[in-house]
MMTF fields as JSON, N, C-alpha, C and O atoms, coordinates in Angstrom:
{
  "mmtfVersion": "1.0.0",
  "mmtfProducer": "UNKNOWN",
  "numBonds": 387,
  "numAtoms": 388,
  "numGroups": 97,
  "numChains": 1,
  "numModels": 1,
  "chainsPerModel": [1],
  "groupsPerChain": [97],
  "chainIdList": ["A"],
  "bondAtomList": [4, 2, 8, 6, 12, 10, 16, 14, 20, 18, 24, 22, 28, 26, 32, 30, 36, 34, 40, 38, 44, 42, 48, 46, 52, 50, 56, 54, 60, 58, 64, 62, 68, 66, 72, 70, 76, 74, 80, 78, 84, 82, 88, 86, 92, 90, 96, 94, 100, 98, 104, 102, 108, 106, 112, 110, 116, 114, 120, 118, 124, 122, 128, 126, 132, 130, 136, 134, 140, 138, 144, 142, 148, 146, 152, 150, 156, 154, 160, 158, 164, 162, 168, 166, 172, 170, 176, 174, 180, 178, 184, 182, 188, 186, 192, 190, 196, 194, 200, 198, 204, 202, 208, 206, 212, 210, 216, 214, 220, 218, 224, 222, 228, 226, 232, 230, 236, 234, 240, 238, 244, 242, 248, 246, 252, 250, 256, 254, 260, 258, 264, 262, 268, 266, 272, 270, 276, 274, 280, 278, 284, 282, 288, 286, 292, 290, 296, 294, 300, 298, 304, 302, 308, 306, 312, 310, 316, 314, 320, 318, 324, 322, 328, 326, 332, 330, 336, 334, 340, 338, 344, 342, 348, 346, 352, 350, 356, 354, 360, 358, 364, 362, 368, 366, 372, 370, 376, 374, 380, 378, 384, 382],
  "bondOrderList": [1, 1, 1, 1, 1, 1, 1, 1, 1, 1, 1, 1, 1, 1, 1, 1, 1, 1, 1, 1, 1, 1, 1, 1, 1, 1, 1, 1, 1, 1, 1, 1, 1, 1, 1, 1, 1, 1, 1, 1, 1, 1, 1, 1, 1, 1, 1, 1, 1, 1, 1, 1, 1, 1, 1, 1, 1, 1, 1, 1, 1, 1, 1, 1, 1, 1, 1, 1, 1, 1, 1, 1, 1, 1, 1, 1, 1, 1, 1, 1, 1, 1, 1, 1, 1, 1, 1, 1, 1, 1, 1, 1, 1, 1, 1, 1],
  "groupList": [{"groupName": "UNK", "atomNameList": ["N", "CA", "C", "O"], "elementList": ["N", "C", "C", "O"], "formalChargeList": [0, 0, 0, 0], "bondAtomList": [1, 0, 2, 1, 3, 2], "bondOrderList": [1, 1, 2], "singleLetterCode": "X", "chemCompType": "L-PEPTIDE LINKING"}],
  "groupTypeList": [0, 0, 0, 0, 0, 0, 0, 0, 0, 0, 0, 0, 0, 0, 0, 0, 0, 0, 0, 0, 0, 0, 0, 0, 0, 0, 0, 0, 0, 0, 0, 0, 0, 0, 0, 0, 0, 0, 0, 0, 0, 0, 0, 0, 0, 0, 0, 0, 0, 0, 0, 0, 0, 0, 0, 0, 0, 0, 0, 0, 0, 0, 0, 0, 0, 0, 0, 0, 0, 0, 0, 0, 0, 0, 0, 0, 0, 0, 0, 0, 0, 0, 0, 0, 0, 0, 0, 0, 0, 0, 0, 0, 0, 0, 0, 0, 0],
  "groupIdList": [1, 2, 3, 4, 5, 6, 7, 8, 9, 10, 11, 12, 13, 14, 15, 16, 17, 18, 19, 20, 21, 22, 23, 24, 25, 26, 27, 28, 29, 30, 31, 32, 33, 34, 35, 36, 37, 38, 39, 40, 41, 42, 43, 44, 45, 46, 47, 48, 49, 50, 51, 52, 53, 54, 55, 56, 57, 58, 59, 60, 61, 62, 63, 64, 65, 66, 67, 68, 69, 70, 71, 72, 73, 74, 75, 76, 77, 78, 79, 80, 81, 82, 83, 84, 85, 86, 87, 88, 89, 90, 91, 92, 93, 94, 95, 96, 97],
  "secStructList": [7, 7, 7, 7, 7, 7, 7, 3, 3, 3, 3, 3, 3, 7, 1, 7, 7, 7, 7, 7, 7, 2, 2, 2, 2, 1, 6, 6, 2, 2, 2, 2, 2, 2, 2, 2, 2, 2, 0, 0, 0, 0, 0, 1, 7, 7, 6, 6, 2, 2, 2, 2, 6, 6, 1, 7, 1, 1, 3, 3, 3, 3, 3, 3, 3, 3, 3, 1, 1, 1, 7, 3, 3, 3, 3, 3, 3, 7, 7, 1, 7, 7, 7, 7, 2, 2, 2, 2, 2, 2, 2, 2, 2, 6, 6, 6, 7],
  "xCoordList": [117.866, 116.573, 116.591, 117.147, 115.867, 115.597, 114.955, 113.869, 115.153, 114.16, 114.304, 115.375, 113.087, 113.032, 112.649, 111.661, 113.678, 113.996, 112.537, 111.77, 112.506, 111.265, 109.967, 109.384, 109.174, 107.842, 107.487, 108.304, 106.011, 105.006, 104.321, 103.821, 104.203, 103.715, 102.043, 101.246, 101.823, 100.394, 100.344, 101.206, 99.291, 98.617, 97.413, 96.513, 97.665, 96.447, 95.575, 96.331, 94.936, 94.139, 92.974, 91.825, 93.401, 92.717, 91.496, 91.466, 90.698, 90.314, 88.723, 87.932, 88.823, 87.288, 87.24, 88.132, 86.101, 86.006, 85.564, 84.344, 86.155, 86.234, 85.947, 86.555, 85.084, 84.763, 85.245, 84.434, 85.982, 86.776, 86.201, 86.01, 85.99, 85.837, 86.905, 87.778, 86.862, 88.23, 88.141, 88.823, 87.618, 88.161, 88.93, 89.998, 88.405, 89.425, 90.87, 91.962, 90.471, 91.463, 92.017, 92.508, 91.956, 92.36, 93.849, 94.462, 94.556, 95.793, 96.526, 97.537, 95.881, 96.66, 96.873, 97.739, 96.028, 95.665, 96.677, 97.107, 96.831, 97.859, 99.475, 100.35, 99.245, 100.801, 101.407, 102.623, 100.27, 100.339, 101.471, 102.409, 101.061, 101.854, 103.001, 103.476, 103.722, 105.176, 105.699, 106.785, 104.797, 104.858, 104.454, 104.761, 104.011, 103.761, 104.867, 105.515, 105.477, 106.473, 107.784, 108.363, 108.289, 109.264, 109.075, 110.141, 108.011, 107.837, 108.39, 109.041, 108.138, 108.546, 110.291, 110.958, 110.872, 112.171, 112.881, 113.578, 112.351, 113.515, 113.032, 113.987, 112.164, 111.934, 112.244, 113.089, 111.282, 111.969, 112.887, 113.214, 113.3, 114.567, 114.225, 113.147, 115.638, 115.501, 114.916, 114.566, 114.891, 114.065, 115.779, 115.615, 116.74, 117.931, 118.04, 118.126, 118.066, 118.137, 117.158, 117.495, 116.132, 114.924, 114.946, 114.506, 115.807, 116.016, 117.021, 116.849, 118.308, 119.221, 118.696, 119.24, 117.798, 117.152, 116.108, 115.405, 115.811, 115.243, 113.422, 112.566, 113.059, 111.763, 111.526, 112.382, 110.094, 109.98, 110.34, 110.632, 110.333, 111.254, 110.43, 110.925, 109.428, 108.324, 108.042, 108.073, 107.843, 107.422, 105.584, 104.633, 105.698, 104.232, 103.951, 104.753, 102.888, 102.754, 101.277, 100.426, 101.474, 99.952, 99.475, 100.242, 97.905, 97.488, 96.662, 95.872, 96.29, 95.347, 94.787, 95.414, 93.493, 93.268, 91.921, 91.257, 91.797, 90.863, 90.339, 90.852, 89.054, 89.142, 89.088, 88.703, 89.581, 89.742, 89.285, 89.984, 88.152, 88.333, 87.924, 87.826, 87.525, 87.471, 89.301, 89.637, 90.207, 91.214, 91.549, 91.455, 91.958, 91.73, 93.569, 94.498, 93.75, 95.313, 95.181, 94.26, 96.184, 96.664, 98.342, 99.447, 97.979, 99.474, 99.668, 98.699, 100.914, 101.51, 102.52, 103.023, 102.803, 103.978, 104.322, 103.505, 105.869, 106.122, 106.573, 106.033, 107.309, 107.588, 109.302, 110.025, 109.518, 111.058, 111.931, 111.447, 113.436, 114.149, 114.232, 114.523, 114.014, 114.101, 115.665, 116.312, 116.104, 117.121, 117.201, 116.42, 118.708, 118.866, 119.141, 119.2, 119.303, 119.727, 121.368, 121.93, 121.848, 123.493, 123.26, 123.408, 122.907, 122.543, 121.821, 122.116, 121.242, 120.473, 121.26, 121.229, 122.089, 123.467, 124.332, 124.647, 125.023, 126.239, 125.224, 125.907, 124.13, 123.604, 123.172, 122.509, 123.038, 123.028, 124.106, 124.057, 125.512, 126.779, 126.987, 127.99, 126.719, 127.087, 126.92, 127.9, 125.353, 124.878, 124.99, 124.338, 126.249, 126.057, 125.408, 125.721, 124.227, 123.104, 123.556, 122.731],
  "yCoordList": [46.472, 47.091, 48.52, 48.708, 49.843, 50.794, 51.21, 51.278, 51.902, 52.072, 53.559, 54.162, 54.069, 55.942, 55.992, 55.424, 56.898, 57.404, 58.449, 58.132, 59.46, 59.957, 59.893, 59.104, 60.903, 60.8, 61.708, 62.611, 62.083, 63.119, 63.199, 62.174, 64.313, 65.192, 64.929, 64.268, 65.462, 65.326, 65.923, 66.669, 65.475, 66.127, 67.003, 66.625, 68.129, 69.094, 68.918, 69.025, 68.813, 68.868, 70.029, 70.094, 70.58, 72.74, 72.239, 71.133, 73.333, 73.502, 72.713, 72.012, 73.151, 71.993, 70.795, 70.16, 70.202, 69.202, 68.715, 68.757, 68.337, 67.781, 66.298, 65.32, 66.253, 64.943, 64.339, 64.674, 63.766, 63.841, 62.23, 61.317, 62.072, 60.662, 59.761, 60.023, 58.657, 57.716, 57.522, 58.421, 56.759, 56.326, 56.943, 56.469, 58.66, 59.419, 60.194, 60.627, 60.136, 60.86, 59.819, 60.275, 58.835, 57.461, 57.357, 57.354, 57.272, 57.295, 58.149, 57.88, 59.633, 60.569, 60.626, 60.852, 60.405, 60.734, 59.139, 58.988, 58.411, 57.363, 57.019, 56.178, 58.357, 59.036, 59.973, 60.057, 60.793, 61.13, 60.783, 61.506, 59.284, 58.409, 58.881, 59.688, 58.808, 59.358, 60.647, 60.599, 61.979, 62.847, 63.061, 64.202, 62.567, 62.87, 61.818, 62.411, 61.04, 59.889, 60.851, 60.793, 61.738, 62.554, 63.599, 64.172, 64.183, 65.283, 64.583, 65.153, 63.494, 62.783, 62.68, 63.052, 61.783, 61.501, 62.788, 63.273, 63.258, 64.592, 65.686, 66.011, 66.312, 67.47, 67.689, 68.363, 66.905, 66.702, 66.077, 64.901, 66.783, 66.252, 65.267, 65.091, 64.598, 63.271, 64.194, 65.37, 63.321, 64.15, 64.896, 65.696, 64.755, 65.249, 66.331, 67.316, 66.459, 67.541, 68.879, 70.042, 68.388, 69.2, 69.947, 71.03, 68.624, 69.45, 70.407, 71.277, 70.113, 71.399, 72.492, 73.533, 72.602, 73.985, 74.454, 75.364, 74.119, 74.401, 73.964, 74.83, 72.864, 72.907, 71.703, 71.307, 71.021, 69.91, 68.949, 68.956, 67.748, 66.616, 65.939, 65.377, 65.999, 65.178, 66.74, 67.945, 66.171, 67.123, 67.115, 66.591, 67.712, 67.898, 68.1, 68.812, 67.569, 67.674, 69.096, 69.336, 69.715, 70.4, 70.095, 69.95, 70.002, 69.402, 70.362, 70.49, 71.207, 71.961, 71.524, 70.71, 71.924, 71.774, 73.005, 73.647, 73.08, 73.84, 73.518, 72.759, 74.497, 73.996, 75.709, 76.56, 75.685, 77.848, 77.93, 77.761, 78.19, 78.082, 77.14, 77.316, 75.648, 74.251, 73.815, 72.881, 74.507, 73.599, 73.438, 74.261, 72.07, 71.624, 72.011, 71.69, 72.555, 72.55, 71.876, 72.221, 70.999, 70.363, 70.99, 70.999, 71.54, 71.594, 70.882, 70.517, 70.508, 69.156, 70.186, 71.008, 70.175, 71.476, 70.604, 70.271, 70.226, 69.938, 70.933, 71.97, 71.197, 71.866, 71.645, 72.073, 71.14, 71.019, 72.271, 73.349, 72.035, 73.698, 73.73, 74.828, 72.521, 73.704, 73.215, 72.373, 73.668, 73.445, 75.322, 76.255, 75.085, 76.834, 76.794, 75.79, 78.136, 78.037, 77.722, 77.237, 78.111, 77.407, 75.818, 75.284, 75.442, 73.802, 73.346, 72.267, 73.879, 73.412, 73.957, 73.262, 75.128, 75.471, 74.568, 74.14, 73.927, 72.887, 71.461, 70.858, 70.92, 69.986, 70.256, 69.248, 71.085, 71.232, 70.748, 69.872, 71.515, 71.58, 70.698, 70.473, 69.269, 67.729, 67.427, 67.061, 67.489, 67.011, 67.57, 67.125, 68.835, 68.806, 69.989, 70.47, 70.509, 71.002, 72.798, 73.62],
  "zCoordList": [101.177, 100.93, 101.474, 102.555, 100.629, 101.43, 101.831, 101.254, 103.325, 104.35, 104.035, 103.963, 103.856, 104.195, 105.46, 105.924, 106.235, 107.089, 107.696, 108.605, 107.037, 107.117, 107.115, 106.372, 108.138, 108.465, 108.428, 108.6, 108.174, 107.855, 109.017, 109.483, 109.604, 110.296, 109.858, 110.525, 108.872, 108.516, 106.825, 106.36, 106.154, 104.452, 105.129, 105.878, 104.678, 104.553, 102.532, 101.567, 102.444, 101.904, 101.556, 101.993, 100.978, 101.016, 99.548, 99.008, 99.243, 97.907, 97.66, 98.29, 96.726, 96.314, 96.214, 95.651, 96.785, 96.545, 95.183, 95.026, 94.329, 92.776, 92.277, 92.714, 91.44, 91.294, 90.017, 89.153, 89.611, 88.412, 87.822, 88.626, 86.465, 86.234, 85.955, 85.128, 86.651, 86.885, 85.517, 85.026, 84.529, 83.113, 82.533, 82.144, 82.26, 81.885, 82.969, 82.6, 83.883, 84.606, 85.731, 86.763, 85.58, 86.155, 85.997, 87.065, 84.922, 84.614, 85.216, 85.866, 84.964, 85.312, 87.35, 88.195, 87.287, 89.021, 89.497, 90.641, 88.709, 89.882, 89.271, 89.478, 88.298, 88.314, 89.564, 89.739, 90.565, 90.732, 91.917, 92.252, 92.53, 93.924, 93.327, 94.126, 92.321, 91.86, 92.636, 93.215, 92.645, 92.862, 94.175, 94.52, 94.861, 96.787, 96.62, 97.482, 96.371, 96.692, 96.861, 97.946, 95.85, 95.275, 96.003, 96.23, 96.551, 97.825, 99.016, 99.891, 99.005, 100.676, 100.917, 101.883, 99.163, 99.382, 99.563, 100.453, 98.119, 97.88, 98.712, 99.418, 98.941, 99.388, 101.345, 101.935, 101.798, 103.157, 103.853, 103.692, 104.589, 105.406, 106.616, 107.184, 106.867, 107.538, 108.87, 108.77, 110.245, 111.365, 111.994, 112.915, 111.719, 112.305, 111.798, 112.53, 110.441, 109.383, 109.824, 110.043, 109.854, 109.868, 111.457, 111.843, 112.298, 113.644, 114.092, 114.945, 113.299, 112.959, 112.427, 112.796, 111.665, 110.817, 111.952, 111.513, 113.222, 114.479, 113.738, 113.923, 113.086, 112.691, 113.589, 114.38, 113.407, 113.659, 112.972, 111.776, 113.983, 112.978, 111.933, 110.957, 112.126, 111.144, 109.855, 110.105, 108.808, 107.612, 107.336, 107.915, 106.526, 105.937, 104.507, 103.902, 103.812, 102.973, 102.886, 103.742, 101.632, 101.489, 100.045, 99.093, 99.979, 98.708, 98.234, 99.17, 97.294, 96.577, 95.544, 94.865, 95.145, 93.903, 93.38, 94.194, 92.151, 91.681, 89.9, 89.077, 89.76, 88.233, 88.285, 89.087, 87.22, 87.209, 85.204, 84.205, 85.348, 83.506, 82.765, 81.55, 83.508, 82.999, 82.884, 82.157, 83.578, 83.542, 85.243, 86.154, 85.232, 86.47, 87.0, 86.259, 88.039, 88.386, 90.209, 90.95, 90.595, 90.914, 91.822, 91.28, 93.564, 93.753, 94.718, 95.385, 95.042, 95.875, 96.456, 95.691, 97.644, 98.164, 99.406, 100.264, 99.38, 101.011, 101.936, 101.552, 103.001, 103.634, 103.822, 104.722, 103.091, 103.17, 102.948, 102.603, 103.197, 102.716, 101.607, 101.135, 100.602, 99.374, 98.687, 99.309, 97.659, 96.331, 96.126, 95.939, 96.307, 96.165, 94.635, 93.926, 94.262, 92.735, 92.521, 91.539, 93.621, 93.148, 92.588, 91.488, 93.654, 93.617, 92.211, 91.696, 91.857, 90.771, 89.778, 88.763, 89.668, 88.486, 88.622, 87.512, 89.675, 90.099, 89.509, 88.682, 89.653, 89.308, 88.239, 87.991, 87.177, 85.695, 85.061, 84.197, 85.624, 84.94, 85.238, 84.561, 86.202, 86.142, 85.023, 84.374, 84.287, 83.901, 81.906, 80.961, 81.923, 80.673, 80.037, 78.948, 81.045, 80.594, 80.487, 80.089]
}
């Protein structure tokens, strides 16, 4: 079974408070566990990792939101180091792309 290693520091939560109706935006909004899930695995580092880069060992998540226009945007940002662009050219050319 796998155990994630990592822990969160804390979610900030910024922006308006938005009231969205679950029937229609129900689906979309509990796609979302995918995406804070995928900030947690991929983006931050284990607490060793994060302590070599001289940060704290626990990560963080930050959450925004707004409606700008009648379109509603949505950002999810961890605090992790990040995917350089080599990395993401070497993980293209695995892949073909």
């Amino acid at each position: 079974m796998y155990r994630l290693v990592k822990q969160l520091n804390e979610v900030n939560i910024v922006g308006e408070y938005i009231l969205l109706d679950a029937e229609h935006f129900g689906p979309f909004l509990f796609s979302l566990v995918h995406v804070f899930r995928n900030a947690v695995v991929h983006g931050i580092g284990t607490p060793d990792y994060r302590e070599s880069l001289q940060n704290i060992p626990f990560g963080s998540l930050r959450v925004s939101q707004k409606v700008e226009a009648g379109v509603l945007s949505i950002r999810i940002e961890d605090d992790g180091s990040g995917e350089t662009r080599a990395g993401q050219d070497w993980r293209f050319r695995c892949r073909g792309i």
